[in-house]
C-alpha positions in Angstrom: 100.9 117.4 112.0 102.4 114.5 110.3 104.5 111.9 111.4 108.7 112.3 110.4 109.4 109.2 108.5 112.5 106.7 108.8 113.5 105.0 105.7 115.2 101.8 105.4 117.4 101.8 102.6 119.7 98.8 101.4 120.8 96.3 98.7 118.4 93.2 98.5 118.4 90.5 101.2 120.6 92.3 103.8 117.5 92.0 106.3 115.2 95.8 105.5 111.8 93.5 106.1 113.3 91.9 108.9 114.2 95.3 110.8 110.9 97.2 110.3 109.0 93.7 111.8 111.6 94.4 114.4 110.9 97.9 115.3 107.3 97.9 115.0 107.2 94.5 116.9 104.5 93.0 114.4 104.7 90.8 111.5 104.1 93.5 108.7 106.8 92.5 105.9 107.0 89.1 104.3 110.7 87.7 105.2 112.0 85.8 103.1 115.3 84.2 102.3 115.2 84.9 98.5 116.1 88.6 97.6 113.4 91.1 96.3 110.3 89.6 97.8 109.6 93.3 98.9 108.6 95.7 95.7 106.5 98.3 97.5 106.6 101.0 100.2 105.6 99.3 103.5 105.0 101.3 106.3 104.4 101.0 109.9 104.0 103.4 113.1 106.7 102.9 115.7 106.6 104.0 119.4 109.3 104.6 121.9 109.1 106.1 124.9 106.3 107.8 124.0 107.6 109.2 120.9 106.1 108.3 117.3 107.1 108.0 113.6 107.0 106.1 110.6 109.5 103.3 109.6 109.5 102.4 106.0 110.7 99.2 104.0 112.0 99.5 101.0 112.9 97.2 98.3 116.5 96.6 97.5 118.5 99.0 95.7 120.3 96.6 92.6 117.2 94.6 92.6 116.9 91.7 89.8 113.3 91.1 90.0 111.6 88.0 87.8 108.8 90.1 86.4 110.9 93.0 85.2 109.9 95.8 87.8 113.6 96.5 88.4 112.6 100.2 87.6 109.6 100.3 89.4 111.2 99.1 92.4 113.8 101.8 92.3 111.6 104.4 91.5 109.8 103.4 95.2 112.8 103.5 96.5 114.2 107.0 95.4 110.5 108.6 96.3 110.2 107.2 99.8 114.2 108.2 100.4 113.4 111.8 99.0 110.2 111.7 101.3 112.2 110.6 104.4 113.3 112.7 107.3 116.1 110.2 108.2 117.4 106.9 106.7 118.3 103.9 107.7 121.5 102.7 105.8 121.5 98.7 106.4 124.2 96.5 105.7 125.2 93.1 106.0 128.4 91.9 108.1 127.9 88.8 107.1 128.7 89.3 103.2 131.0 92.0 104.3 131.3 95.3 102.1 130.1 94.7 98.3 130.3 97.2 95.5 126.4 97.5 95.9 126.9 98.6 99.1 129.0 101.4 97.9 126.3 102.3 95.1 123.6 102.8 98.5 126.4 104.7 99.9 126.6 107.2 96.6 123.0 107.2 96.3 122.1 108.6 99.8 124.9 110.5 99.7 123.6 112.8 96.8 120.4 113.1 98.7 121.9 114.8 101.4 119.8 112.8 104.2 120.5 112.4 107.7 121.5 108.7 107.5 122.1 105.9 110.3 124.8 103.3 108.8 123.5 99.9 110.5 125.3 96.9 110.3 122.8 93.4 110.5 123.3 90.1 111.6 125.7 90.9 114.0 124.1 88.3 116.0 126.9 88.3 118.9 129.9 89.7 119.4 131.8 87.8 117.7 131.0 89.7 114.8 131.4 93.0 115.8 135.2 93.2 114.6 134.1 92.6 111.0 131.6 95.6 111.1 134.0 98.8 111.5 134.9 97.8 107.6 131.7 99.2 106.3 133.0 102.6 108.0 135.0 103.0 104.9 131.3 104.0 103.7 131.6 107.5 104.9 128.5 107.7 107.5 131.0 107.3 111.0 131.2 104.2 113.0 128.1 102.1 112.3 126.2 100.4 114.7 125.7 97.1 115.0 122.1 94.9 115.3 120.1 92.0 114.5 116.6 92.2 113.3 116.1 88.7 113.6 117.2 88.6 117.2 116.0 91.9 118.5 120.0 93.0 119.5 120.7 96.7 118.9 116.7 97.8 119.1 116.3 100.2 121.4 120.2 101.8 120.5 119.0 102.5 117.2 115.3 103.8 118.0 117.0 105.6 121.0 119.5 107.1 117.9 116.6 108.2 115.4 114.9 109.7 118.0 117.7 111.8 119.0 117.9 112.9 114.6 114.3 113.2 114.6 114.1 115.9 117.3 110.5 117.3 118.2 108.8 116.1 115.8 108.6 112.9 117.0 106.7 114.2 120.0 103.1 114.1 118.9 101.1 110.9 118.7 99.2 110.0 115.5 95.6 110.8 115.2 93.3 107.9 114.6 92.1 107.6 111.2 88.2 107.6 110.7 88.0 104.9 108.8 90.1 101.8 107.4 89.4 100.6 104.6 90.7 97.1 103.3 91.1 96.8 99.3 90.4 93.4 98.1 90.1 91.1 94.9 91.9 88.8 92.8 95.1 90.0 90.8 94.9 92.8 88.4 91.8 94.2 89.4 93.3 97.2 89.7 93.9 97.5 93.5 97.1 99.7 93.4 95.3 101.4 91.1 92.6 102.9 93.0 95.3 103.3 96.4 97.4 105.9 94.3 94.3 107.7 93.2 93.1 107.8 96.7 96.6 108.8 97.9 97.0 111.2 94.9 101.0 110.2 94.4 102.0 106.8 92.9 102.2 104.8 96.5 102.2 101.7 94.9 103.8 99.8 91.7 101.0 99.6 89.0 101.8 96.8 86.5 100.0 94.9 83.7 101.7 91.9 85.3 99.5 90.4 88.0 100.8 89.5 91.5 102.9 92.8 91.6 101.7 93.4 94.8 102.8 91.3 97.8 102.3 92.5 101.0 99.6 94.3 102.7 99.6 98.0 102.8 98.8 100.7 104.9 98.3 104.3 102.7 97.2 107.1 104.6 95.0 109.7 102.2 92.2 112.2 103.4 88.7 112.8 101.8 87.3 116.2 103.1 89.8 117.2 105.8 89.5 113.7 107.4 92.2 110.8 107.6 91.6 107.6 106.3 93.5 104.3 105.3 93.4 102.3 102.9 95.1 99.1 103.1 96.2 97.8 99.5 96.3 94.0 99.8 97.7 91.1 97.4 95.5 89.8 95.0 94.6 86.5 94.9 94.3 83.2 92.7 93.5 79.9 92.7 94.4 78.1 95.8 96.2 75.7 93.4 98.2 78.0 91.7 99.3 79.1 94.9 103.3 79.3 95.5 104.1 79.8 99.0 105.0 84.0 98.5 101.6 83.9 97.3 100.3 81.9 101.0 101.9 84.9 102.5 100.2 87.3 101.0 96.8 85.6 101.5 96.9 85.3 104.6 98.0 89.1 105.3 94.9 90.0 103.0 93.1 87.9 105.5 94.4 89.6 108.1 93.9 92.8 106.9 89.9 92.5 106.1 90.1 91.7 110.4 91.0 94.7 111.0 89.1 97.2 108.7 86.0 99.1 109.2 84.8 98.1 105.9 85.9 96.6 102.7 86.0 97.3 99.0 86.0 94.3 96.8 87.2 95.1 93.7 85.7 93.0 91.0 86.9 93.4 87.0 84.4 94.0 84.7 86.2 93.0 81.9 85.9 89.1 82.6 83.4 87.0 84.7 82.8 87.0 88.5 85.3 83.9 89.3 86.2 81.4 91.9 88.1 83.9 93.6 86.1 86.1 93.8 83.5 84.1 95.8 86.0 82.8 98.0 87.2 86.8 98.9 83.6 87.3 99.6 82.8 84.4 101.7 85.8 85.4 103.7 84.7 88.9 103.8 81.5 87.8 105.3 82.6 85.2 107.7 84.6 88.2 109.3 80.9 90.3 109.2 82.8 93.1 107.7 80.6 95.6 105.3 81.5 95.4 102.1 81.1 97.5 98.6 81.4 95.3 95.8 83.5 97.7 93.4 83.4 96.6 89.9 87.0 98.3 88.2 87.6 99.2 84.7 83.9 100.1 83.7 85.4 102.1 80.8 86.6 99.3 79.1 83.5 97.7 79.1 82.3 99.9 75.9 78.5 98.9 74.5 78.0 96.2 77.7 78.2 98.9 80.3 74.6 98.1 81.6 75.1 98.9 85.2 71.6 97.7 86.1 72.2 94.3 84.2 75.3 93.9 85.6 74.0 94.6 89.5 71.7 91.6 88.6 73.9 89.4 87.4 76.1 90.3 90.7 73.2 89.5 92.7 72.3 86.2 91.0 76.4 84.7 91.0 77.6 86.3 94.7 73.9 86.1 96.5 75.8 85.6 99.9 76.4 89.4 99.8 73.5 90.6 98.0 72.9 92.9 100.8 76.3 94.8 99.4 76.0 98.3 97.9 77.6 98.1 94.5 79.5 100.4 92.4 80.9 101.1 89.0 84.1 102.5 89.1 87.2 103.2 86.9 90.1 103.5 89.4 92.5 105.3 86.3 90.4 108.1 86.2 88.7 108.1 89.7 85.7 108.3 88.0 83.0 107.6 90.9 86.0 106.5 93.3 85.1 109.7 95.8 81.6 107.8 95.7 82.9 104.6 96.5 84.9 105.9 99.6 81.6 107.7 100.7 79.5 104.4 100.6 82.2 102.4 102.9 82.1 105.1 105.2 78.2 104.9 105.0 78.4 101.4 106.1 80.8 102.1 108.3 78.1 104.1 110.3 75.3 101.6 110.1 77.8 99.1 111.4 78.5 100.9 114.7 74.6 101.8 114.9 72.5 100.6 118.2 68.7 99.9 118.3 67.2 99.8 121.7 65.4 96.6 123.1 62.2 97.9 122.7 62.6 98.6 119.2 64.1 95.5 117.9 61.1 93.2 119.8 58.6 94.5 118.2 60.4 94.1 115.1 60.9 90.3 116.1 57.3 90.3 116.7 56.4 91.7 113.4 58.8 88.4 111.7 57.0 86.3 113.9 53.7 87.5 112.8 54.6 86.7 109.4 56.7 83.2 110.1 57.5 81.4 112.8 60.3 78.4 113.1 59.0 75.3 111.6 59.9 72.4 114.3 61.3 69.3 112.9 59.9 66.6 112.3 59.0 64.6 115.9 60.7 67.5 117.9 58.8 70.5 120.1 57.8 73.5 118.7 60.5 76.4 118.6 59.8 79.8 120.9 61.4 82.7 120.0 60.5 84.6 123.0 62.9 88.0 123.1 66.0 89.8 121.8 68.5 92.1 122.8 71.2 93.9 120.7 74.8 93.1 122.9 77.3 94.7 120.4 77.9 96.6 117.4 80.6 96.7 114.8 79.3 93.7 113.5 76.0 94.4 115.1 75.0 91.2 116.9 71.9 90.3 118.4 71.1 87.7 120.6 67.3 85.6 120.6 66.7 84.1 123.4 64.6 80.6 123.1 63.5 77.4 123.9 66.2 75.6 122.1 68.6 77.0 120.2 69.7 74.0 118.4 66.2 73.9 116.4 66.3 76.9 114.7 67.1 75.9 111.1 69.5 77.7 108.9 67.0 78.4 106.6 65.0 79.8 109.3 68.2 82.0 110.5 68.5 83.1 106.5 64.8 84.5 106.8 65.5 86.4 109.9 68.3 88.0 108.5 67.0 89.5 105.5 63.8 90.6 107.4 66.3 92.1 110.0 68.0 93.9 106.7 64.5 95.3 105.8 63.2 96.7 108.9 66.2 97.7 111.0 68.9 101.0 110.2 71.1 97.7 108.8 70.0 97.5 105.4 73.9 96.9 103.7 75.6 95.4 106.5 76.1 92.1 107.6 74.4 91.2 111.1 75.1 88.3 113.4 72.7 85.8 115.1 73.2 84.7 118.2 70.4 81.9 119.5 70.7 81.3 123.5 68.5 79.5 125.7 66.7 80.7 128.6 68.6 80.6 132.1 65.7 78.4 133.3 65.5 76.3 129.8 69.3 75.7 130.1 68.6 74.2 134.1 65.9 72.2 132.8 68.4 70.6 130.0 70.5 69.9 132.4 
């Protein structure tokens, strides 16, 4: 059963971003003090008192926005208020009652919504006289909060659950996979999240950077919940403004918490700069990856996908364990296949070998090369190993000294640990500890 869904809904810069951060008590919209930083849908999962539901920000009705996306913004907006089981009408008290306040007012009125008039900012009481004007808006007495402060919370979750009746009862079923969607801008991210979601979730623009925040769209592949979480792309750390800090960081933030990760790469133009930097920080996370090359239609008379899995492997050879495939994201061409893959690697990341198992395999690398000691130091012993967790899977080799085992030496043993153990196109991480009785001695 799915979750009922709340929708904010208000003119720009009255504080939308601010309330859901509020109510889901996690940093999941960029705030800002410029109007019509928020284009897309976000969307987060609210408790209360052991009832669930879906909050979710909107831009702002009226927006002006810089790269001309005025209609897409609005077109957002009107899907996610037709989608909603109750709204979230949010005003201002400190700009008092505008005419675009009035136009939000006509709008939801039309849509025949249950709607919950809330007045922001009302950071104390001193303020509360000025709200009763926006009753003139024809929704009752409104009430009054601050998203920035936390005043009015649980009066206005305690309100939408009493609209949202039963259906707020059930908790939401955990998803079986998430999957982060990566790459620089105008790789097609939003692309491939509306083909997976099968309705247009997000705005798709030839202008890069329309995309600002992370995402969380909830689609399902053979009876089975997944998300996907549509993130920011990114450029040049140079180029960066600081809207464009936010969002890396939330695109950092959201290849921490995935299962796995799809890196979209554009076939149209070369592997760049950010591109190795997405994958180095895909990596340092040990989070398995797909490398996804987009827009393989446009490619024409160069669509050599062997040639072009070589050339990935020669320019990104940190991740040349990856699986890679081509996709076009407009047609969902091979997309199923994609999903299939992560969810593959998903699997081998959560995979266990027993003890037994992996020392013979260590004994079988030894056999073939052993740590070369530098120069004037004693020889390195690898003398066992143990698996101690999984999702990454990390192993720990216990030694004589773990701090001469070379990081070439560490490179070796992970692509013979790729070859002979059930994690062929996952990352794995290496642990070197000494002995209890080598550690008493160096002491």
């Amino acid at each position: 059963m799915a979750l009922p869904v709340v929708v904010i809904v208000g003119r720009p810069n009255v504080g939308k971003s601010s309330l859901l951060n509020a109510l889901a008590r996690q940093r999941i919209s960029i705030v800002d003090a410029r109007a019509g930083i928020t284009r897309d849908r976000v969307s987060a999962i609210v408790e209360h008192d052991e009832r669930y539901f879906e909050v979710v920000d909107t831009g702002g009705v009226g927006i002006v926005d810089d790269d001309q996306l005025d209609t897409h913004v609005e077109e957002q907006i009107r899907y996610a208020i037709a989608q909603a089981d109750a709204t979230v009408f949010l005003v201002d008290v400190q700009d008092g009652l505008t005419p675009l306040d009035r136009t939000v007012a006509d709008l939801l009125r039309r849509l025949e919504k249950p709607v919950i008039l809330a007045v922001n900012k009302v950071d104390d009481e001193r303020h509360e006289p000025e709200a009763h004007q926006f009753a003139r808006l024809g929704y009752g007495e409104p009430l009054c909060i601050s998203a920035t402060h936390g005043r009015g919370r649980r009066a206005l979750l305690e309100r939408l659950i009493e609209l949202l009746g039963p259906s707020a009862e059930a908790a939401p079923g955990e998803p079986v996979m998430k999957l982060a969607i990566v790459g620089k801008r105008n790789a097609g991210k939003s692309t491939l999240v509306n083909t997976l979601a099968g309705e247009p979730r997000m705005i798709v623009s030839e202008k890069p950077g329309t995309t600002r925040d992370a995402v969380d769209v909830e689609f399902e592949k053979d009876g089975r919940k997944f998300i996907a979480i549509d993130t920011a792309g990114v450029r040049k750390k140079r180029q960066m403004q600081d809207i464009d800090f936010y969002s890396y960081t939330r695109a950092l933030r959201s290849i921490r918490r995935a299962d796995a990760v799809m890196h979209l790469i554009d076939a149209t133009v070369a592997v760049s700069e950010v591109d190795l930097k997405l994958a180095r920080a895909v990596l340092d996370e040990y989070k398995p990856v797909v490398l996804v090359v987009n827009k393989w239609d446009l490619v024409g008379d160069r669509a050599d996908a062997p040639a072009y899995r070589d050339y990935l492997t020669q320019v990104m050879p940190a991740v040349d364990y990856a699986p890679i495939i081509c996709m076009t994201a407009t047609t969902g061409r091979n997309v199923a296949a994609a999903v299939d893959v992560a969810l593959g690697l998903h699997k081998q990341a959560r995979t266990r070998v027993t003890t037994g198992r992996l020392n013979a395999v260590l004994q079988t690398i030894l056999a073939a090369r052993g740590p070369s000691p530098k120069r004037g130091t004693r020889p390195v012993k690898v003398l066992y190993a143990t698996q101690v967790a999984a999702t990454p899977p990390t192993i720990v080799f216990f030694c004589n000294d773990p701090r001469l085992v070379s990081t070439n030496y560490r490179r070796f043993m992970e692509n013979r640990l790729h070859e002979l153990l059930p994690y062929r196109e996952v990352p794995i991480r290496l642990l070197f500890r000494p002995r209890s009785q080598d550690r008493a001695q160096a002491t």
